[in-house]
C-alpha positions as CSV (number, residue, x, y, z in Angstrom):
1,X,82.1,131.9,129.2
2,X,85.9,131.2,129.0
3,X,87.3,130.5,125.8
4,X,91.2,129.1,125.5
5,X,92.8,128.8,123.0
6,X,95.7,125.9,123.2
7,X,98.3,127.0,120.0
8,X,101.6,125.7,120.5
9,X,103.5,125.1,117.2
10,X,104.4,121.9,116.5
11,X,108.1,122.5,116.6
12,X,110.6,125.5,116.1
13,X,109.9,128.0,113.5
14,X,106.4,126.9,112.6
15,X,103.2,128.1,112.2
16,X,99.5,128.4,113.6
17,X,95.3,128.0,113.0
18,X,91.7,128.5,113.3
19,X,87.4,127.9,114.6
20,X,83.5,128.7,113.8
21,X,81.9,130.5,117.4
22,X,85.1,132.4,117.2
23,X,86.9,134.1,114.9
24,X,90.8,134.1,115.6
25,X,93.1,136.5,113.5
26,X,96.6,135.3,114.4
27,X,100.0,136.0,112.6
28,X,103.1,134.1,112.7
29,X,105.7,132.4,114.4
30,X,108.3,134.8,113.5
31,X,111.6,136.2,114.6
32,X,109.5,139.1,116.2
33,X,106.8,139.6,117.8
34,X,103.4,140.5,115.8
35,X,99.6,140.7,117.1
36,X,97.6,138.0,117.4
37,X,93.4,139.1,117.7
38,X,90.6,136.7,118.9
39,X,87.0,137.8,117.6
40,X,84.0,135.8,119.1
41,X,80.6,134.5,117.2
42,X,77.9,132.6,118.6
43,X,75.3,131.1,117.1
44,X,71.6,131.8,117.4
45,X,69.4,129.7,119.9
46,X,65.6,129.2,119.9
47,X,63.7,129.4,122.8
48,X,64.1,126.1,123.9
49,X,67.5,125.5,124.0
50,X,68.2,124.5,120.3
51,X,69.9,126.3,117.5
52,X,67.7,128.0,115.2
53,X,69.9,128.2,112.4
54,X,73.1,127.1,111.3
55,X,75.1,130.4,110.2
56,X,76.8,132.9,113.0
57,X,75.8,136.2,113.6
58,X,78.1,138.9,114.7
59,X,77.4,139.6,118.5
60,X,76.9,143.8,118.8
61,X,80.2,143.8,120.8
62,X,83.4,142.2,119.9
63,X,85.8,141.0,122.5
64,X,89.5,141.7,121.1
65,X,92.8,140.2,122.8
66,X,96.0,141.3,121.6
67,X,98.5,138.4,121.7
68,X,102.3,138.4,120.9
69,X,104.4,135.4,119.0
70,X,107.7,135.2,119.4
71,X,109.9,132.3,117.3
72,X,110.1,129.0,119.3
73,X,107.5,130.0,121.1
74,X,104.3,127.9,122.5
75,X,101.3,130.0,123.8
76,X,98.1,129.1,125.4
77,X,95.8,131.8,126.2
78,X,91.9,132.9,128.0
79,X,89.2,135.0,127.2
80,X,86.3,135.5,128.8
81,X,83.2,136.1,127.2
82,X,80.7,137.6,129.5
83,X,77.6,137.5,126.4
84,X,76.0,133.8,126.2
85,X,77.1,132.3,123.1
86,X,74.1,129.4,123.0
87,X,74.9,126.3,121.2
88,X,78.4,125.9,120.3
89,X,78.5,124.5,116.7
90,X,81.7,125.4,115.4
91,X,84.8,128.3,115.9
92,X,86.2,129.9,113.3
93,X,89.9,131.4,112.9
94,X,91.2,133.5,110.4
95,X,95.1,134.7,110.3
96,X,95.1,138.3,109.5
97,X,98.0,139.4,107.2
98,X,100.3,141.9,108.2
99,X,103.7,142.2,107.2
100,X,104.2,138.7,105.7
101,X,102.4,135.7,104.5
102,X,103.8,133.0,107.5
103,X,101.0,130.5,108.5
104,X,100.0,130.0,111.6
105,X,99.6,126.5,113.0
106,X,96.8,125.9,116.0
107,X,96.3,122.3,117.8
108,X,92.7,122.8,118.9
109,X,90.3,125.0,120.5
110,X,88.6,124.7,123.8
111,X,85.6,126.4,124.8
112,X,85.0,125.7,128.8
113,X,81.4,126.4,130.0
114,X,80.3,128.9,132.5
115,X,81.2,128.1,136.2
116,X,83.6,125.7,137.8
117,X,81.6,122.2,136.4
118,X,81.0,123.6,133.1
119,X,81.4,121.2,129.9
120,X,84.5,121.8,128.2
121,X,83.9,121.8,124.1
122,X,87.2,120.8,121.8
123,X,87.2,122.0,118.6
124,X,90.5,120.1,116.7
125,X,92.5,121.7,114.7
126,X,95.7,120.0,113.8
127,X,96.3,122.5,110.5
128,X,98.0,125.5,109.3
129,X,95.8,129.4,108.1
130,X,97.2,130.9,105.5
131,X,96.4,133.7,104.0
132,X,93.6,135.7,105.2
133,X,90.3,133.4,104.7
134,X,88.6,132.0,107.5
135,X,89.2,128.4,109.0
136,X,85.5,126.9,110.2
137,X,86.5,124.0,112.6
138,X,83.5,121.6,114.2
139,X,83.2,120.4,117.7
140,X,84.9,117.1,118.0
141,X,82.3,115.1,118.1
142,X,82.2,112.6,115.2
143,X,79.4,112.8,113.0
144,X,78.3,111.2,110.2
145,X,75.5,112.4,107.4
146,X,72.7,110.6,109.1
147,X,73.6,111.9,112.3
148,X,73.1,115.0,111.0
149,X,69.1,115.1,110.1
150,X,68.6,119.1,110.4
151,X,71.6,119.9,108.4
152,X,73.2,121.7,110.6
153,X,76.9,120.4,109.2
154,X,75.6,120.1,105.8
155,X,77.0,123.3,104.1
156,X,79.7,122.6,106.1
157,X,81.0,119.6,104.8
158,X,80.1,119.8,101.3
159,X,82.2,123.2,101.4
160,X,85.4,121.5,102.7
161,X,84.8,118.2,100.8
162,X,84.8,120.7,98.1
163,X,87.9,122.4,98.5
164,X,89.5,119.8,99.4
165,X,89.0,118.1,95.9
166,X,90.7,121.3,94.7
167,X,93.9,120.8,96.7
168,X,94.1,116.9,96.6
169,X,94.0,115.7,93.0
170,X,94.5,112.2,91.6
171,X,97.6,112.2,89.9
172,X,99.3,109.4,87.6
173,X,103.5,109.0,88.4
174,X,103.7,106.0,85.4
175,X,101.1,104.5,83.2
176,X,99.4,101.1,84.7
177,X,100.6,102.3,88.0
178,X,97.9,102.7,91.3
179,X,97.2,106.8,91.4
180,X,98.7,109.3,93.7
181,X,98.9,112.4,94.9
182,X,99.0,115.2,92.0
183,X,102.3,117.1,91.7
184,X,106.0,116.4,91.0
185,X,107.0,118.1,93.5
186,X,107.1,118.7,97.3
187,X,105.7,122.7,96.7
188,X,103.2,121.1,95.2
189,X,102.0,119.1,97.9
190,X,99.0,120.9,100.2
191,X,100.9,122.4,102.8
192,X,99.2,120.5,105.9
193,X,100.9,117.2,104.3
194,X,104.3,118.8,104.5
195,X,106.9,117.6,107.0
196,X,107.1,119.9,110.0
197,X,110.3,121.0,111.0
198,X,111.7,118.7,113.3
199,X,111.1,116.1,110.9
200,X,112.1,118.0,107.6
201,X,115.8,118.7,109.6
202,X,116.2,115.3,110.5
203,X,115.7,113.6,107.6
204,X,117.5,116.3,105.1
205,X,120.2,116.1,107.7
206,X,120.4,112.5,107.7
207,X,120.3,112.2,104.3
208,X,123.5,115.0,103.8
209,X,125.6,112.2,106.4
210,X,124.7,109.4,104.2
211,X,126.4,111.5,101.2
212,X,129.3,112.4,103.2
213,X,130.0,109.1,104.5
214,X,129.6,108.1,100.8
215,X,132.4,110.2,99.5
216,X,134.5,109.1,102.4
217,X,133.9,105.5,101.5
218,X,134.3,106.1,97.9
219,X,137.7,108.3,98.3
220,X,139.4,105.6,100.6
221,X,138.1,102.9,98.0
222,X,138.7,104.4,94.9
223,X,142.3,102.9,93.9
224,X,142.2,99.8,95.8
225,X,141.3,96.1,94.5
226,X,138.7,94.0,95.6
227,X,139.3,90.8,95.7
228,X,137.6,89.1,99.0
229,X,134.5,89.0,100.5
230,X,136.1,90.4,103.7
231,X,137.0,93.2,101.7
232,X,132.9,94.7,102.0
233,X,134.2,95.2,105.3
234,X,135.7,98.5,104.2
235,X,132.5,100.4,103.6
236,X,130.6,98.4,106.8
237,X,130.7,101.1,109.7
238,X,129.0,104.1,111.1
239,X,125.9,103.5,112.5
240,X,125.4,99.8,112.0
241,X,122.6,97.7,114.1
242,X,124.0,94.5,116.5
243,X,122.1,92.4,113.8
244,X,123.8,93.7,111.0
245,X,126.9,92.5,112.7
246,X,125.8,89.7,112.7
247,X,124.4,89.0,109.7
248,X,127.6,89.5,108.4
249,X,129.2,87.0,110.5
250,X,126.7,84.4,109.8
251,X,125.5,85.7,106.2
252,X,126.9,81.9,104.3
253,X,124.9,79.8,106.8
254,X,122.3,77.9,105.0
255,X,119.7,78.0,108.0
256,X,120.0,82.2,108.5
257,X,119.4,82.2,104.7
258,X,116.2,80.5,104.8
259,X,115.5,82.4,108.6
260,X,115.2,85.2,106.5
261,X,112.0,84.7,104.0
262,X,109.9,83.9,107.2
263,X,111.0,86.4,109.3
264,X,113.6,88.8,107.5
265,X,113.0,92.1,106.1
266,X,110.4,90.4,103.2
267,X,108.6,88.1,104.4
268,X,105.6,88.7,101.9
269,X,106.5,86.2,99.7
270,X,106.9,82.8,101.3
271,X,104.3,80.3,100.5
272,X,103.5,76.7,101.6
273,X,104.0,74.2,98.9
274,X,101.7,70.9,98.9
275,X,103.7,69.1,95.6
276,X,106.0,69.7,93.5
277,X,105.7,71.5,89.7
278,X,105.4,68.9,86.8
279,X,107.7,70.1,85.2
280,X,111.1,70.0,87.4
281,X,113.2,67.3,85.7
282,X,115.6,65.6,88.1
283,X,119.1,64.3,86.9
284,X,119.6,60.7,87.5
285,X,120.5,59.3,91.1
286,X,118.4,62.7,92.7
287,X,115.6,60.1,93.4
288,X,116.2,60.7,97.6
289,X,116.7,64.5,97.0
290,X,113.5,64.6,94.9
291,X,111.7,63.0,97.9
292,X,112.8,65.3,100.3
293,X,111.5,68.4,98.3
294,X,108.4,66.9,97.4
295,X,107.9,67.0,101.5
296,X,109.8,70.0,101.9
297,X,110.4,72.3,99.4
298,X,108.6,75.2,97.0
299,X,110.1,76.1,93.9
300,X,109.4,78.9,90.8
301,X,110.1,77.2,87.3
302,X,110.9,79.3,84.4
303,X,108.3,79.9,81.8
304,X,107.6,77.5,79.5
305,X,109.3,77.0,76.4
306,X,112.8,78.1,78.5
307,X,115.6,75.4,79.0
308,X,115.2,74.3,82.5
309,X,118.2,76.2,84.4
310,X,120.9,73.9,86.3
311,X,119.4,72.8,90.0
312,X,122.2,74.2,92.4
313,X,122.1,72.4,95.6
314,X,124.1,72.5,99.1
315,X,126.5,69.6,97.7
316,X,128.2,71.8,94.8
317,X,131.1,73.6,95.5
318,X,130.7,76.0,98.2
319,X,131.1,79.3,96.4
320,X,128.9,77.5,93.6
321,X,126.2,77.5,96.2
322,X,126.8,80.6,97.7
323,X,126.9,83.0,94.5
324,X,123.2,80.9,93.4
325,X,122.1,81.8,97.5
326,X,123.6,85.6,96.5
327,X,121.4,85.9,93.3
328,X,118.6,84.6,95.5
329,X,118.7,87.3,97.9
330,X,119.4,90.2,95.3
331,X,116.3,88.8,93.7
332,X,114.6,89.0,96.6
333,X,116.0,92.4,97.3
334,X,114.0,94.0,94.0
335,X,110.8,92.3,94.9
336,X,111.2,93.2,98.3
337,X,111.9,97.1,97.8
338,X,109.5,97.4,94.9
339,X,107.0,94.9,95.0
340,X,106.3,94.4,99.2
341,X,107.7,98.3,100.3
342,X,107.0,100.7,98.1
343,X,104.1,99.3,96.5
344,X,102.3,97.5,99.1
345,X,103.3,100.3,101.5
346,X,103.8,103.4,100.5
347,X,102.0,104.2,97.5
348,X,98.7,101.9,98.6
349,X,98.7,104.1,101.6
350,X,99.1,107.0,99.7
351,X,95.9,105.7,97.8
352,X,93.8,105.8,101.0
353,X,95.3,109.0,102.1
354,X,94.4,111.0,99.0
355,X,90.8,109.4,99.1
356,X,90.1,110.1,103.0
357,X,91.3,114.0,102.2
358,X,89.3,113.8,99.3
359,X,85.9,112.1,100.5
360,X,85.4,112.4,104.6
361,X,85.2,115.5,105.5
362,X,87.1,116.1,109.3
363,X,83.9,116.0,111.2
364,X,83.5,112.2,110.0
365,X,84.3,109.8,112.6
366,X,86.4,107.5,110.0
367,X,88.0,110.6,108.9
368,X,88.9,111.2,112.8
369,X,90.1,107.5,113.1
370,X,92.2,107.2,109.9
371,X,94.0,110.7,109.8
372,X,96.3,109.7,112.6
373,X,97.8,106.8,110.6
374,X,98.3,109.1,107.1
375,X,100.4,111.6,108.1
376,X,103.3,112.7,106.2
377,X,103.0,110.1,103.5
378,X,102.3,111.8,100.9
379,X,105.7,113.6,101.1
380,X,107.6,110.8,102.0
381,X,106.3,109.2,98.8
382,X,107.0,112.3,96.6
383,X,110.6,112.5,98.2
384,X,110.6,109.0,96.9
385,X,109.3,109.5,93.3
386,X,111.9,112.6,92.6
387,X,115.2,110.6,94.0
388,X,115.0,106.7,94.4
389,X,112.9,105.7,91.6
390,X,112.8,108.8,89.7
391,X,115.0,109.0,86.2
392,X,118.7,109.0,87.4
393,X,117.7,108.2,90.4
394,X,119.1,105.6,93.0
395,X,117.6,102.6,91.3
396,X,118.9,103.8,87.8
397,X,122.4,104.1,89.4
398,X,122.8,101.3,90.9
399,X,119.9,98.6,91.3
400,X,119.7,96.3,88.8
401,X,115.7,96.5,88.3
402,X,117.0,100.2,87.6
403,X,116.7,102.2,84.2
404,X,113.0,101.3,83.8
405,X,112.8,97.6,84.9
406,X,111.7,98.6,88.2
407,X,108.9,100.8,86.7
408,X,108.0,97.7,84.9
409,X,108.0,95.3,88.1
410,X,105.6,97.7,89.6
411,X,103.1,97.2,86.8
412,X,103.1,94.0,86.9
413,X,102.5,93.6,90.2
414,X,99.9,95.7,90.6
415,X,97.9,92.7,89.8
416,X,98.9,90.6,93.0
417,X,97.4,93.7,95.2
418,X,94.6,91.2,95.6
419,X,92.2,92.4,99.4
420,X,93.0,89.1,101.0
421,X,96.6,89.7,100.4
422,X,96.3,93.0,102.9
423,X,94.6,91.3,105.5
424,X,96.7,89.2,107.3
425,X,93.9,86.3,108.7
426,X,93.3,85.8,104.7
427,X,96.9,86.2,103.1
428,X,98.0,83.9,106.4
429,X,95.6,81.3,105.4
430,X,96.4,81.7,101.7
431,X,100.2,80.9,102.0
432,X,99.6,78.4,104.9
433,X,101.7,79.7,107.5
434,X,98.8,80.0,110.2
435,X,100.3,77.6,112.9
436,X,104.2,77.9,111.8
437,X,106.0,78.2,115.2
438,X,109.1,79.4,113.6
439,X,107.2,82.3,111.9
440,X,106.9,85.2,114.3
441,X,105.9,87.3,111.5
442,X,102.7,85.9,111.1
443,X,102.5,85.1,114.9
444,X,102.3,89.1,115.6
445,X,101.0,90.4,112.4
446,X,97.7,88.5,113.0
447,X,98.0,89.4,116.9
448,X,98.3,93.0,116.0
449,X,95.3,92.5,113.5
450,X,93.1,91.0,116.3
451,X,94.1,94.2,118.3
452,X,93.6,97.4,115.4
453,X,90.5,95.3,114.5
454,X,88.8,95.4,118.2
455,X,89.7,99.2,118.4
456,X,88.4,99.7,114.6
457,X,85.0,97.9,116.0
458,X,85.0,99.9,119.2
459,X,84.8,103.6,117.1
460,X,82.5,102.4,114.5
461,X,80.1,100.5,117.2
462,X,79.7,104.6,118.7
463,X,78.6,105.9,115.5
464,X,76.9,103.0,113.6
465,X,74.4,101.8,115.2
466,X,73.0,99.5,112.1
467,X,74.0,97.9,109.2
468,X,71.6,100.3,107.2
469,X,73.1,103.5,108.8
470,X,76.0,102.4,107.1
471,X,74.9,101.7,104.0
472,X,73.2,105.3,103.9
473,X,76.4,107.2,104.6
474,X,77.3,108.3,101.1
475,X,80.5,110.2,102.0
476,X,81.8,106.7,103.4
477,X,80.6,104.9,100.2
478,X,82.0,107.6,97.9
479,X,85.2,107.0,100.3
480,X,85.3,103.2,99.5
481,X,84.4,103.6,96.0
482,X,87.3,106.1,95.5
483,X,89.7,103.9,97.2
484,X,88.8,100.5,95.1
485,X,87.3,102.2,91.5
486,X,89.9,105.2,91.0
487,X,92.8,105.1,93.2
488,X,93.5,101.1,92.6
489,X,92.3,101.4,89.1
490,X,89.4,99.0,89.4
491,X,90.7,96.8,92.3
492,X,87.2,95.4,92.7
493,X,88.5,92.4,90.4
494,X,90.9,92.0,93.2
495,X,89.0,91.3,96.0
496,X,88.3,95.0,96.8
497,X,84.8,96.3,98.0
498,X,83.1,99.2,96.3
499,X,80.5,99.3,98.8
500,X,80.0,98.7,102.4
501,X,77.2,97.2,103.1
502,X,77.5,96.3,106.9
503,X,79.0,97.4,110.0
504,X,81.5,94.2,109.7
505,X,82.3,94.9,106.3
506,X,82.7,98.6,107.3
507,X,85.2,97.7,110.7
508,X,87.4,94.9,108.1
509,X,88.4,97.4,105.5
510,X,88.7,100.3,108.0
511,X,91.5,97.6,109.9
512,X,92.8,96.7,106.0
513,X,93.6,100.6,105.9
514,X,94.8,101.2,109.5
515,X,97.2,97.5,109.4
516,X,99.1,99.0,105.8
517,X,99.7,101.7,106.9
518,X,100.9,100.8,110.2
519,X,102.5,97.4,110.8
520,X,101.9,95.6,107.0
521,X,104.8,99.0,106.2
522,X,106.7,98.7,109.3
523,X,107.0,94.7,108.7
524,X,108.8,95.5,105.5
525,X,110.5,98.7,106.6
526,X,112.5,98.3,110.0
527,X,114.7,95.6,108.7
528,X,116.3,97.0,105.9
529,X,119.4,98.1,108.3
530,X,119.4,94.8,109.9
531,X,119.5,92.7,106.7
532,X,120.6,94.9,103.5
533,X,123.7,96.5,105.5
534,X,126.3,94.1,104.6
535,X,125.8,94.0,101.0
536,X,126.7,90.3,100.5
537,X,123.7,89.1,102.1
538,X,121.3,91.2,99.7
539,X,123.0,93.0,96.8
540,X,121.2,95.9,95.1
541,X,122.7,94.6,91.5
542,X,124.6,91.9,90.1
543,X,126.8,92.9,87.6
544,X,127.6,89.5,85.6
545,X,124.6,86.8,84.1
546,X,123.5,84.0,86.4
547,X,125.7,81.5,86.7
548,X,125.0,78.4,84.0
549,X,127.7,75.6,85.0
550,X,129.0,75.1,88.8
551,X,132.8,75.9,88.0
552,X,132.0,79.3,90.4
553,X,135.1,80.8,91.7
554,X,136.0,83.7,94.4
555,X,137.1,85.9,91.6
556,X,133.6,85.2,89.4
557,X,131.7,85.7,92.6
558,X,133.7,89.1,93.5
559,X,132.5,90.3,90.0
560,X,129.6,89.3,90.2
561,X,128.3,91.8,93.4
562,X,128.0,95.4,93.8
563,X,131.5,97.3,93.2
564,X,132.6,99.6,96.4
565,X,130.4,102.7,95.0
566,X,127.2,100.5,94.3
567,X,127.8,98.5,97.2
568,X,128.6,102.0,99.3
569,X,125.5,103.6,98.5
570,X,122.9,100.9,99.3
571,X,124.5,101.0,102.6
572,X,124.4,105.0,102.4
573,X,120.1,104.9,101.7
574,X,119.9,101.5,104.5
575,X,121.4,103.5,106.7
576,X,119.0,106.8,105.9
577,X,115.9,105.0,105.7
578,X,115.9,102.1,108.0
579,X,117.5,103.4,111.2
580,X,115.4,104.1,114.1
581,X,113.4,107.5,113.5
582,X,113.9,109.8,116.3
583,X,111.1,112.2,115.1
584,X,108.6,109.1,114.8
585,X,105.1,108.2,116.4
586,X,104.7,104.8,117.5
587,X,101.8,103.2,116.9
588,X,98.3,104.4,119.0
589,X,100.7,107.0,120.8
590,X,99.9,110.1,118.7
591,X,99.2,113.2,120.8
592,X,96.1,115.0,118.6
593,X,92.8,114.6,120.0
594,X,90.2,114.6,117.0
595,X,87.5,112.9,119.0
596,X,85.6,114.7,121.8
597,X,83.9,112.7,124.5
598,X,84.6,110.2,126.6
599,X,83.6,107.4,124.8
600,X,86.1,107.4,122.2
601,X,88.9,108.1,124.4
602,X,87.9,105.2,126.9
603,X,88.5,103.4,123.4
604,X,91.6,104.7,122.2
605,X,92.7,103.5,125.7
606,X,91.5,100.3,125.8
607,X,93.3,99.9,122.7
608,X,96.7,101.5,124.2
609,X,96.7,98.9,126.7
610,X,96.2,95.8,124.5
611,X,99.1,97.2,122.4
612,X,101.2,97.2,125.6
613,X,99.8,93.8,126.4
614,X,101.5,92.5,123.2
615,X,105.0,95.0,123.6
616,X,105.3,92.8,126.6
617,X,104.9,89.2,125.0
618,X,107.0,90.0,121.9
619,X,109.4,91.3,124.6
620,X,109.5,88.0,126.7
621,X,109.2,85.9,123.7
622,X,112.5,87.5,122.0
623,X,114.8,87.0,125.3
624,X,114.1,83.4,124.6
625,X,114.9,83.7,120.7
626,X,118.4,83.5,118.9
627,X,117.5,85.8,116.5
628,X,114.3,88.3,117.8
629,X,112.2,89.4,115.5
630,X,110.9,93.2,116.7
631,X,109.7,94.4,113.1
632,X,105.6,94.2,114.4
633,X,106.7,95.1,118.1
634,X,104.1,98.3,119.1
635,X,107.1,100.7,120.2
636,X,108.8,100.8,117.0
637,X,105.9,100.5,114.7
638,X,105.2,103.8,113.1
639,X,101.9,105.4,113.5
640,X,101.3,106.2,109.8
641,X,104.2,105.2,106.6
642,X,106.1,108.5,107.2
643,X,109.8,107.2,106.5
């Protein structure tokens, strides 16, 4: 029986892995070449076909293969096994130590039958081995608990599961704030949640050019005056989007400023309006304005007991009306980054990662549908806890939620993380923008809904045949409960399930999970660029009070936004985070294989082409458009919140 092993490392100077029928001992991938040995195990079979017992014995000869790694180097390699192995359950690997301690980082395992039409058995992998202990890796094939009624897997998982809730701890970054991942650091992170190396150069790389374009900026605007708003042109080059250009062309129009709460970078917080509040008090003669925004408009009063602040309208002087549009946007600019981003993207998928890692062990099939979208958020996240929101960080230096208001805002948002809210039919419905032509945010976010939903239904329909098979799976239910009771801090008060009762239940939070971390984070990530790079249009701070009388000058609005340094380095971290990803994976496109069989794949398929069905429409649809929206479009929606 061949066995091959497929190993290639991810990318340049990184590592390799392990199985449980086989027993690999591999080293490094180092600057010079070190052994690599592949020991085989089998597992006993009964007389009729079926295994007998569920640990490996050692066969009384041991194939060996001595292998060589070299840096940068991808290897895929055979052994035959002439001894039948019986019933292949699981391969093991183990990295044997020899003159250092570098991991070794496998893709998956094949195991090919005997003859030309043999079965071929995938055993995925998709980790690092470290040290010496031994990797135990099951055959693709998803299973849950009560597919599992000998036990076979049963020592198995509750091994792993138990491990894993060693390496992957709940961990609190700020009172009153949804959990995370334990550790302050990166080191502390497990290493399989660590950028590899592609994608740790790029982004450390790209972050040392948005500090040197910083000091450039700075140096050349250090002892000059600012006095127009042509003057932000100064800082507004290298590596700008066409839309940014035009944004800042178009920036004072009053129709591109409301463009932008449908189907800018935030459009989270629009909401249809069905009367006016009560309490707005109109001057006298503002009967005809008052009955255009009783049909028209939505407005926020101030709490009560306040003065009522002056109305600004379209009629006051213009730079009157554009510094009350400017403290708009900057407004919208801290609930945007805070409230819609980084809460309702990042850290809630950081929630679900920790949870899966914690309660599905990696022979679960929701374990083998969800791991795909998670990866590399939980560094991104702790990249983002130590430098933009950290203590001196970039929201301390120069956003004006910084120095603990933005800490604040978090908490108090945390109570608007309500289920419906994350599921785009429900939070559609709720702010009545199902049926708004003009809105191509809602147009593709519940298109791309529809489509992760049908593939969401078309993995769970293979392993859940009943409502009450999915009611008896405890991991899942200790999965949901973890998500909802300790991750979201008792979300259950929100809308969130604690229990799954039914396969419908089981395929609409599955979606929930998959949609945030895919297109609900993309929808508030990819237009930061297009929108925040010319300052104007959304400052990070304002540096003098609201405005409380309409006598608004250029000079009062010039001091009013971002200086050159604040104004320099929000277009420093737009440019960093919000340019097109070279080491990214869009959307359904990633490469591992953790299902075997055909029956998933014919799904993962099916769902390919529905995503390319809707590439296509967005595609013709934006030809058509002034202003295309792309933020949901399949090619650049990331596969999991990894920037």
């Amino acid at each position: 029986m061949p066995l091959s092993i497929f190993c290639p490392p991810p990318h340049p100077g990184l590592r390799n892995s392990i199985t449980e029928n086989g027993v690999v001992e591999p080293t490094a991938w180092c600057s010079r070449p070190l052994p690599l040995w592949l020991i085989l195990r089998r597992f006993a079979r009964g007389p009729e076909g079926r295994a007998s017992r569920a640990h490996p014995r050692i066969p009384s000869r041991k194939p060996r293969l001595l292998i060589l790694f070299c840096l940068r180097q991808e290897v895929e390699f055979q052994v035959d096994v002439s001894e039948y192995l019986g019933r292949l359950l699981f391969v093991k690997l183990r990295k044997r130590h020899l003159l250092s301690d570098d991991a070794w980082f496998c893709n998956w395992i094949s195991v090919q039958g005997p003859g030309a039409s043999g079965n071929e058995f995938r055993f995925p992998c998709y980790r690092w081995v470290e040290g010496d202990g031994i990797l135990s890796l099951p055959e693709g094939t998803g299973r849950t608990v009560v597919d599992d009624p000998q036990g076979l897997f049963k020592k198995h998982r509750e091994e792993e599961l138990a491990e894993r809730r060693k390496l992957y701890r709940w961990g609190n970054w700020k009172d009153g704030l949804i959990l995370n991942i334990a550790g302050a650091t990166i080191n502390d992170l497990p290493v399989d949640e660590r950028f590899l190396e592609d994608k740790r150069i790029d982004f450390e790389a790209s972050l040392t050019k948005g500090l040197a374009d910083l000091a450039i900026k700075d140096s050349l605007n250090i002892l000059t005056c600012w006095k127009s708003l042509d003057d932000f042109n100064r800082i507004f080059w290298c590596g700008q989007s066409k839309l940014a250009e035009r944004v800042r062309d178009s920036w004072k129009e009053d129709a591109l400023f409301g463009y932008q709460f449908l189907n800018g970078t935030n459009p989270m917080l629009l909401r249809r309006s069905v009367r006016l509040p009560a309490r707005l008090e109109f001057p006298p003669g503002m009967g005809e304005l008052q009955a255009e925004l009783e049909k028209e408009l939505q407005l926020q009063l101030p709490h009560k007991g306040s003065p009522p602040p002056p109305l600004f309208l379209p009629t006051d002087p213009p730079m009157t009306w554009l510094l009350a549009k400017c403290w708009v946007r900057s407004s919208d600019f801290q609930l945007h980054e805070l409230h819609s981003h980084l809460l309702r993207g990042h850290l809630v998928a950081e929630v679900i990662a920790v949870a899966t890692m914690r309660c599905l062990p990696s022979i679960h099939p929701m374990f083998k549908l969800l791991i795909p979208h998670l990866r590399y958020t939980m560094e991104i996240n702790i990249r983002a806890r130590t430098g933009l929101v950290s203590d001196s960080g970039v929201f301390d230096q120069v956003v004006s939620t910084g120095g603990g208001g933005h800490v604040e805002l978090l908490q108090r948002a945390g109570a608007f993380l309500t289920y419906s809210s994350f599921c785009p039919p429900d939070d559609l419905a709720d702010r009545g923008l199902l049926g708004v032509k003009s809105s191509f945010y809602a147009q593709d976010a519940l298109r791309l809904w529809e489509i992760l939903s049908r593939y969401v239904e078309g993995i769970v329909s293979l392993h859940y045949k009943t409502d009450e098979s999915v009611r008896d799976d405890i991991e899942l239910q200790a999965w949901c409960r973890d998500i909802t009771e300790i991750g979201l801090l008792g979300a259950q008060d929100r809308g969130f399930p604690v229990t799954l009762q039914s396969k419908d239940q089981l395929c609409h939070f599955v979606t929930m999970c998959i949609f945030t971390c895919t297109g609900q984070h993309s929808s508030t990530h990819l237009g930061q660029l297009d929108w925040y790079s010319w300052v104007p249009n959304a400052p990070c701070t304002m540096r003098l009070p609201p405005p409380t009388t309409k006598d608004v000058t250029l000079e009062k609005v010039m001091a009013t936004l971002p200086n050159f340094h604040q104004a320099s380095l929000q277009m420093s971290i737009t440019w960093q985070l919000g340019r097109r990803q070279p080491i990214m994976v869009a959307l359904g496109q990633h490469e591992e294989e953790y299902f075997s069989g055909p029956e998933p794949k014919a799904v993962l398929k099916k769902f390919r082409e529905e995503l390319a069905a809707l590439e296509k429409d967005i595609e013709i649809r934006n030809a058509q458009l002034d202003w295309p929206y792309e933020y949901l479009r399949p090619s650049l929606v990331e596969n999991s919140v990894a920037i």
